[in-house]
N, C-alpha and C positions, 0 to 999 in steps of 0.2 A: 795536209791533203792525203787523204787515202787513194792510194792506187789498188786497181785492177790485177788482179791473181791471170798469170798467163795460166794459159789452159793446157791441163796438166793431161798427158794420158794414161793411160788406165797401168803401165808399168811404170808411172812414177806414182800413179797412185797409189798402185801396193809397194811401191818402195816406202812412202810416206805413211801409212798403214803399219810397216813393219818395225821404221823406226821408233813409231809413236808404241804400237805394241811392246818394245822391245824397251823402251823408256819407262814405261809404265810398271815395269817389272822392281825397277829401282826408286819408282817416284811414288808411292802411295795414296799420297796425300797431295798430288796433281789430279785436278779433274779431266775428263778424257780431252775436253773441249782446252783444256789449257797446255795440256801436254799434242793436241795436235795444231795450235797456234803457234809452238816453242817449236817445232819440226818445220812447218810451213816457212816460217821466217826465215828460218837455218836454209832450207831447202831452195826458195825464190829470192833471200833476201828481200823483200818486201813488204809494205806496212797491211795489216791484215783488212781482209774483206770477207768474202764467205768462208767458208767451212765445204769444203768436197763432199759430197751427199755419201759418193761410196765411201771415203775413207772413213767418215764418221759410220756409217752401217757396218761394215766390216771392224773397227777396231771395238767399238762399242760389243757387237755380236761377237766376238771371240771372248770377251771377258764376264759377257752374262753366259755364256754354254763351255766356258772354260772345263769343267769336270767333266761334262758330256765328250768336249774334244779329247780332253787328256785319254779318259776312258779307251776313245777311237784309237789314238795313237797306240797304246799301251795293246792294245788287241793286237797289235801287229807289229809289237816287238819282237824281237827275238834273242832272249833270254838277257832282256834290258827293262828296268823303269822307266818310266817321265822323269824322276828327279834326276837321273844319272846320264840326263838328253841336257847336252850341250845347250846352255839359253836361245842363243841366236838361232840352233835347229828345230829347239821346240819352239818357239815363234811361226818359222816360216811353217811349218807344219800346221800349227793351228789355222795360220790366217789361210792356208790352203784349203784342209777337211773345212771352213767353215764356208768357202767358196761353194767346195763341191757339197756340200748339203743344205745350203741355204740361201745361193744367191746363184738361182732358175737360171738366168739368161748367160751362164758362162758356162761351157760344157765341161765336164771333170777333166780332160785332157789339156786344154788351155791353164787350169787351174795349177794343175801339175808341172806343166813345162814353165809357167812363171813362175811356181816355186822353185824351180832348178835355177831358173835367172838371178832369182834374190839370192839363191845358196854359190852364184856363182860372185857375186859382188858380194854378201857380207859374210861368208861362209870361206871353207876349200874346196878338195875335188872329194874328199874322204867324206866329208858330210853330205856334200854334192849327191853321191851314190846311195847314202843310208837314205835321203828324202827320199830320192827316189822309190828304195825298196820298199820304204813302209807305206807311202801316198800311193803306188802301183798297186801292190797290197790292197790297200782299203778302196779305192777306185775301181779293181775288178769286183770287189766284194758289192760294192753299191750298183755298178753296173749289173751284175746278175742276178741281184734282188729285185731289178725294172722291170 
């Protein structure tokens, strides 16, 4: 018998988002839908039902605009790459800028303080602050291009 998925809210959803992004990093040859079933389970303990609409838009959309994000990020290093960004930071990073440039109904400030959430559970306080600088960063930037 298949059970019903409790209804997840939108900071478990980018909890779930991120671990799936952050899995995917090491699992290649997992499809997204497979690798967000293996999170789901872990996460509710429960036999599978849907698929969360945002999670699958958001981790699907960070890994087709991957080079675009990275690009983002890297605009607003400072005197840092992407490859030499700590995995877990460049994650929540991505799944952030892709919030704030692609999914309207979230304002970039909400976007940003629950990247600070996910950096405060899968991160420290030291990366905690880098998200911040570089996301603050790119969010004034987008904001005054409006």
């Amino acid at each position: 018998m298949r059970k019903n998925r409790v209804e997840l809210t939108r900071h478990q959803l980018r909890e779930v988002a991120f671990q799936v992004s952050f899995s995917m990093l090491y699992s290649e040859d997992v499809t997204i839908h497979q690798s967000i079933e293996n999170v789901l389970d872990l996460y509710e303990g429960q036999e599978n039902s849907e698929i969360p609409q945002y999670v699958e838009l958001v981790v699907t959309g960070v890994k087709e605009h991957q080079a675009e994000l990275d690009t983002l990020i890297e605009k607003h290093l400072k005197r840092w790459k992407v490859n030499r960004i700590a995995k877990t930071d460049l994650v929540i990073l991505r799944l952030a800028l892709f919030e704030m440039l692609y999914v309207s109904d979230i304002p970039h400030k909400v976007s940003l303080n629950e990247a600070l959430e996910l950096a405060k559970t899968f991160s420290d306080d030291e990366s905690r602050r880098f998200i911040n600088g570089v996301l603050s960063s790119a969010m004034n930037e987008m904001d005054s291009s409006n």
